[in-house]
N, C-alpha and C positions, 0 to 999 in steps of 0.2 A: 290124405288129400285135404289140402284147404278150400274149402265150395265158397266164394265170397256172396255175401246176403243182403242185398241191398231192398229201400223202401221207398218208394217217392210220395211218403210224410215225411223224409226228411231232409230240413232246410235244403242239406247241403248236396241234394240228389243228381241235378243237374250236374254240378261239376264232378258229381262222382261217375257217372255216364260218360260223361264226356272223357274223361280220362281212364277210364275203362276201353271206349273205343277208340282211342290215341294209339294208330301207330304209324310207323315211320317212310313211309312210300319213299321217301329218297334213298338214292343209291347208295351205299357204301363207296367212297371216296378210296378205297383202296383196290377194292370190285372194278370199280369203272377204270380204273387207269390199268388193271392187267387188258379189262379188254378193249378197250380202245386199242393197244397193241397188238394183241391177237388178231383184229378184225385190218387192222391198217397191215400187218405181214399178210394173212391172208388173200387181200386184195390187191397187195402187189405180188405175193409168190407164187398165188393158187394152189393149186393140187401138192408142191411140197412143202407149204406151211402147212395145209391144213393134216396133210401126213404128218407132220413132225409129230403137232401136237396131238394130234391121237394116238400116236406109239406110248407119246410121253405120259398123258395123262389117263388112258385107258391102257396103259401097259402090252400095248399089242407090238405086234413086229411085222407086219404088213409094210411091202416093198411098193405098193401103190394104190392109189382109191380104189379102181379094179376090184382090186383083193377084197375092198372091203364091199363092195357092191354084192346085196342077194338077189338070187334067180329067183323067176317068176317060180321056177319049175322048189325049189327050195321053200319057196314058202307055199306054194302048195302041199310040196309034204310035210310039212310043219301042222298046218290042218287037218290031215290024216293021220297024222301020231298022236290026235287030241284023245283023250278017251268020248266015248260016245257022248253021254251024259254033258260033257263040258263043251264040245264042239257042237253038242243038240242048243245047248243055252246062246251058246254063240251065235249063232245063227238065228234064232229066236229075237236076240238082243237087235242084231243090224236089220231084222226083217220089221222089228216096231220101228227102229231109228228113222229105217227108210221111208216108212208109210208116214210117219208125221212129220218131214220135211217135206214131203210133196208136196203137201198143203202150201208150203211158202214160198214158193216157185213165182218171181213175180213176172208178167210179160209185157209185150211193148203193148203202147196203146197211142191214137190219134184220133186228132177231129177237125174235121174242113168247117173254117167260117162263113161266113154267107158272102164273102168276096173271093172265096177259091181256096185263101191261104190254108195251107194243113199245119197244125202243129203237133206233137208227140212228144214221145218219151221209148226211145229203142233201148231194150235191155240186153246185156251181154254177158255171158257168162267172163270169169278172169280165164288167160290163155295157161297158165301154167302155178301151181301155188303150193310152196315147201311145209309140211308137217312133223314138227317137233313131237320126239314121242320121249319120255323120261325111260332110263333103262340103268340100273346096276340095283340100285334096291328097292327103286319105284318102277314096278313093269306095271304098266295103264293099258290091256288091250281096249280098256273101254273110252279113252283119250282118243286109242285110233277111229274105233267106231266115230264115234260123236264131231271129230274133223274131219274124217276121211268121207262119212256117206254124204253128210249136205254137201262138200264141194262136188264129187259125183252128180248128187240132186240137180243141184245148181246148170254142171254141163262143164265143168271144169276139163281142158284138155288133156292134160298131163299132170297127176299129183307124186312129186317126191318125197319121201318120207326118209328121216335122219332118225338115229337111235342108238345113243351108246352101247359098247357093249363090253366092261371094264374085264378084263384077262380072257377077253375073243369068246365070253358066255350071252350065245344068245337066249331070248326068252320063247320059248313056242306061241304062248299064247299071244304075245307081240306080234308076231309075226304071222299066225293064225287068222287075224283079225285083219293084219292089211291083204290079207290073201280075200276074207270074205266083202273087206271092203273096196277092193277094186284100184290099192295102190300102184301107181306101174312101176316108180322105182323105190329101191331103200338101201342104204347107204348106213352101214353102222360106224358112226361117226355123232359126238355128240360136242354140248358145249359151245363157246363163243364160235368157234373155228367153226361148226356145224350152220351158225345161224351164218355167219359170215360168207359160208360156200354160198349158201340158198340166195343170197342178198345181192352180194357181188357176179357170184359163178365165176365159175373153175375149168381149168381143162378138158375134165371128165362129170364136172355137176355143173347144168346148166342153170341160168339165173331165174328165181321164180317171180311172182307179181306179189305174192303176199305172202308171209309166213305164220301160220298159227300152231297151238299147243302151247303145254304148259312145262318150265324147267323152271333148276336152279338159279339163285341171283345170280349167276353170272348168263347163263340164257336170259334172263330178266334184260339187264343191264345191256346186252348184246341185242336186239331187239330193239328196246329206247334207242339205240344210236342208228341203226338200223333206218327208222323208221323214216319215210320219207323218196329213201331210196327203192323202198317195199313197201307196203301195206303191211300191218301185223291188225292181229286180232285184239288183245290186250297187253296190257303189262299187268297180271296179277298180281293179290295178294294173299294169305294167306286163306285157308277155307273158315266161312262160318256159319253157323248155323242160327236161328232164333225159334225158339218156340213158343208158341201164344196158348195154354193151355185153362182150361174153366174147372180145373181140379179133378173134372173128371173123370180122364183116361188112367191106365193103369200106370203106378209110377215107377215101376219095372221100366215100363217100352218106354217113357218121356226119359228115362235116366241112360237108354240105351242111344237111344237116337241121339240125346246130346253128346256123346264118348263117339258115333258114329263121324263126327266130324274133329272132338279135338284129339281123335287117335290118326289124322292125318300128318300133325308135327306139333309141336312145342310154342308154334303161334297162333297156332288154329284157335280158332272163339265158339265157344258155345253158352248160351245164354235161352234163360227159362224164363218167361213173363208170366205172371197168375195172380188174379185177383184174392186165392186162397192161401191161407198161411199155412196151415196142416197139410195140405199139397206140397208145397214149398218143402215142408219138414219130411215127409216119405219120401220126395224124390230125392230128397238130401242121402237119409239113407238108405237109399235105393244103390245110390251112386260109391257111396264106401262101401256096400253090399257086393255092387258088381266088379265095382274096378278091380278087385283079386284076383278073377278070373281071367282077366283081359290078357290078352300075350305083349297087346304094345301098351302095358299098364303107368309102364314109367311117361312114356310120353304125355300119355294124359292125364297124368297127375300131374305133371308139370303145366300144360296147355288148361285143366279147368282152374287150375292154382293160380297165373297170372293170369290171365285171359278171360276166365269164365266168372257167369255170376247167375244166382236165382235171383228175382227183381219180385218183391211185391207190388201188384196196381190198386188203386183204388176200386177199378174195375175194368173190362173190357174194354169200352171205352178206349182208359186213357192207356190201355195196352196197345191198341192200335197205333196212337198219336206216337207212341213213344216206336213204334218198330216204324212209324212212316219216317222217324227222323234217324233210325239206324239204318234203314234201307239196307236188309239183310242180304245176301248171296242167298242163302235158301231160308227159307220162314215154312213151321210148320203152324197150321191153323188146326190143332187138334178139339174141336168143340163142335157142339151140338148143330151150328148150323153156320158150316163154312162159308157156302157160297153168298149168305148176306154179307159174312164179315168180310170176305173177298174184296167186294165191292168197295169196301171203305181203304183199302190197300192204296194205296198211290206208289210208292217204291220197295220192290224185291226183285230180286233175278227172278227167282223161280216160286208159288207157291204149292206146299202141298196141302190141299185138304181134306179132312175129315178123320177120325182117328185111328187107321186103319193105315194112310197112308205115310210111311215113313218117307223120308228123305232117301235112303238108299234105294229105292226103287229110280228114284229119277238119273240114282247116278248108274246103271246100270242100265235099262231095261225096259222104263216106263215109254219110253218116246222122245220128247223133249230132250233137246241140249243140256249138257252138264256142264261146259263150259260155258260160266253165271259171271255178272260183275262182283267184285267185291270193294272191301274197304269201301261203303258208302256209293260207290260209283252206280248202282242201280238208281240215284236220282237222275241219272243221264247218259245211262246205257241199258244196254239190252244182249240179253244171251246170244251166244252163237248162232247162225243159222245160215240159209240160203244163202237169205241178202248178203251176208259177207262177201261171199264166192262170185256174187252176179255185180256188175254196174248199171249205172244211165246213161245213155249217151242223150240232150235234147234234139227233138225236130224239127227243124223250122223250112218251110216250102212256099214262099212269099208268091202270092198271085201280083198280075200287071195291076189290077185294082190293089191289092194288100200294099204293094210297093209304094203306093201313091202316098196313102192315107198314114203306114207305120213312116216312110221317108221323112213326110215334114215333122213328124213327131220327133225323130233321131236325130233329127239336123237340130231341132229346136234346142235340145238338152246340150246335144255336142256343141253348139256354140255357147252356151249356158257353161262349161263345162270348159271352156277354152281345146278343143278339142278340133282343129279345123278339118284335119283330113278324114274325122270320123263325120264329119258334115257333109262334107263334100261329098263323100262315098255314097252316101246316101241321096244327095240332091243329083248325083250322075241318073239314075234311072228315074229320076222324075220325069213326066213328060211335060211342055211349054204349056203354058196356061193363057 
């Protein structure tokens, strides 16, 4: 494994950062044109495009979506063939998930002004919204968890869930989880053709308002074009990780926790910030120590090899400055006194603090959403959560006085504005002066 070593004493730090965290959010120009096809058959053929291409590409032989649709009653028993132990976690998992999305439940609110007018904010849940779940060698029950129970939270009507399932193998624990998460429908169907159903709708899959969960670039790409038509959650990128450590923890768990994320694929980023150099050197071989063991060893040799890097800082400090301009997907603050350094945070999906707290707890189990921004985007986004699933409608309830007073104002702008019938509209319930 090559661990790349960087210092920012030298000159040329910046631009070695900066092209460190270089990567390419645009779509593969060869990606987008299969599924602009896919998604334009789809929405002219429905139900037997979207069959074709999952016979085609998941190798199945299903005579009609139907076929592919599971029972309520089917994924129930799916939950009862768990072994104890795994179905006790399970449940465990969506009973935190559920308690810390209540929290985000936002509701309407209004206030009468002292001429009568009331104005507000009515919240509504979305009526219907499609979930993307990964299925042939990535099975995510904890994907479903974390979109399934906030739209629930939220009041969501009806959630359908899509999930490949390549030579008709489904995964228990996939399906486990939308049984504890209260999915009503699921459809083993994956891919552009998958997000296209949910977008457009089908014969037999109805249209949803939003689609969230995480796939392949071709899910990515099907999604981007998507969007507009639906709501989506993001367009991710690959996973990453940042650790801010003061030397102190053990360089076992800092070496593990970074492999915890680039052993998700070959683009995944893991990156260690430390004011200590001899720190920097154990976790180093910590890292050739452990990766032996690892089952998915080769990924992440490949993923800390391009991707990764140990970063020396001058000091905490300027560890901080430097994660506020990576603005991580998850940032660990493994030191002595997290909750100050917290404070000085301004951009991460997620933080975890103190040295106790790994990252893999949030992505299972802790509460909080796992679906994080990444590539940068946590300077102007935020984790999944309720508010996804809910909207605002505004409220406005104009008094015979409020009419008076807001009227000359609207007509003032809208002739400002060359706007006459928006004048007028408002000068009609003026009363004569």
């Amino acid at each position: 494994m090559q661990i790349r070593r960087l210092s920012t004493k030298d000159q040329s730090f910046n631009a070695q950062l900066k092209a460190l965290l270089a990567f390419e959010t645009a779509q593969d120009d060869a990606v987008d044109v299969v599924v602009a096809n896919i998604l334009k058959d789809v929405k002219t053929r429905g139900d037997v495009a979207v069959l074709e291409y999952t016979n085609q590409f998941d190798k199945t032989n299903a005579k009609s979506l139907a076929d592919l649709e599971v029972s309520q009653a089917e994924l129930r028993a799916a939950l009862d063939s768990l072994e104890a132990n795994t179905r006790g976690a399970l449940r465990a998992a969506s009973e935190r998930v559920k308690n810390y999305h209540e929290k985000q439940v936002m509701s309407s609110w209004s206030y009468t002004e002292s001429d009568g007018t009331l104005l507000g904010q009515q919240v509504t849940a979305l009526d219907r919204v499609g979930l993307y779940v990964p299925g042939g060698k990535a099975a995510y029950p904890s994907s479903v968890l974390m979109n399934a129970i906030p739209a629930k939270v939220a009041g969501v009507g009806e959630l359908i869930m899509v999930v490949p399932t390549p030579n008709g193998e489904k995964n228990a624990l996939v399906l486990a989880a939308a049984a504890i998460s209260g999915v009503d429908r699921v459809f083993c169907i994956g891919g552009a053709q998958a997000v296209g159903a949910l977008a457009y709708g089908t014969e037999t899959i109805p249209q949803v308002d939003k689609v969230t969960g995480p796939g392949n670039a071709y899910v990515a790409a099907a999604k981007r074009r998507v969007f507009g038509v639906v709501g989506i959650d993001m367009v991710a990128g690959p996973s990453e990780i940042l650790v801010i450590c003061d030397g102190k923890t053990n360089a076992d768990w800092i070496a593990m926790d970074l492999f915890s994320q680039a052993e998700h694929d070959e683009l995944a980023q893991a990156i260690l910030l430390s004011p200590d150099a001899a720190f920097l050197d154990a976790v180093a071989a910590s890292m050739q120590k452990l990766v032996q063991e690892m089952p998915r060893k080769e990924i992440i040799n490949t993923s800390i090899t391009n991707r990764g890097a140990l970063i020396l800082t001058k000091d905490l400090d300027e560890a901080i400055e430097i994660s506020n301009y990576i603005a991580p997907e998850h940032l660990e603050l493994s030191l002595e006194n997290p909750l100050d350094i917290a404070k000085k945070i301004k951009h991460a999906g997620a933080i975890f603090m103190g040295r106790d707290t790994c990252e893999a707890l949030g992505d299972y189990c802790a509460g909080p959403n796992h679906v994080l921004p990444t590539s940068r985007t946590a300077r102007f986004s935020s984790p999944l959560g309720v508010y996804d699933f809910q909207k605002r409608s505004s409220i406005i309830f104009a008094s015979s006085q409020g009419a008076q007073d807001l009227g000359k104002i609207a007509s003032t702008l809208a002739y400002g504005e060359g706007l006459q019938a928006h004048a007028r509209s408002a000068e009609y319930r003026l009363k004569n002066e």
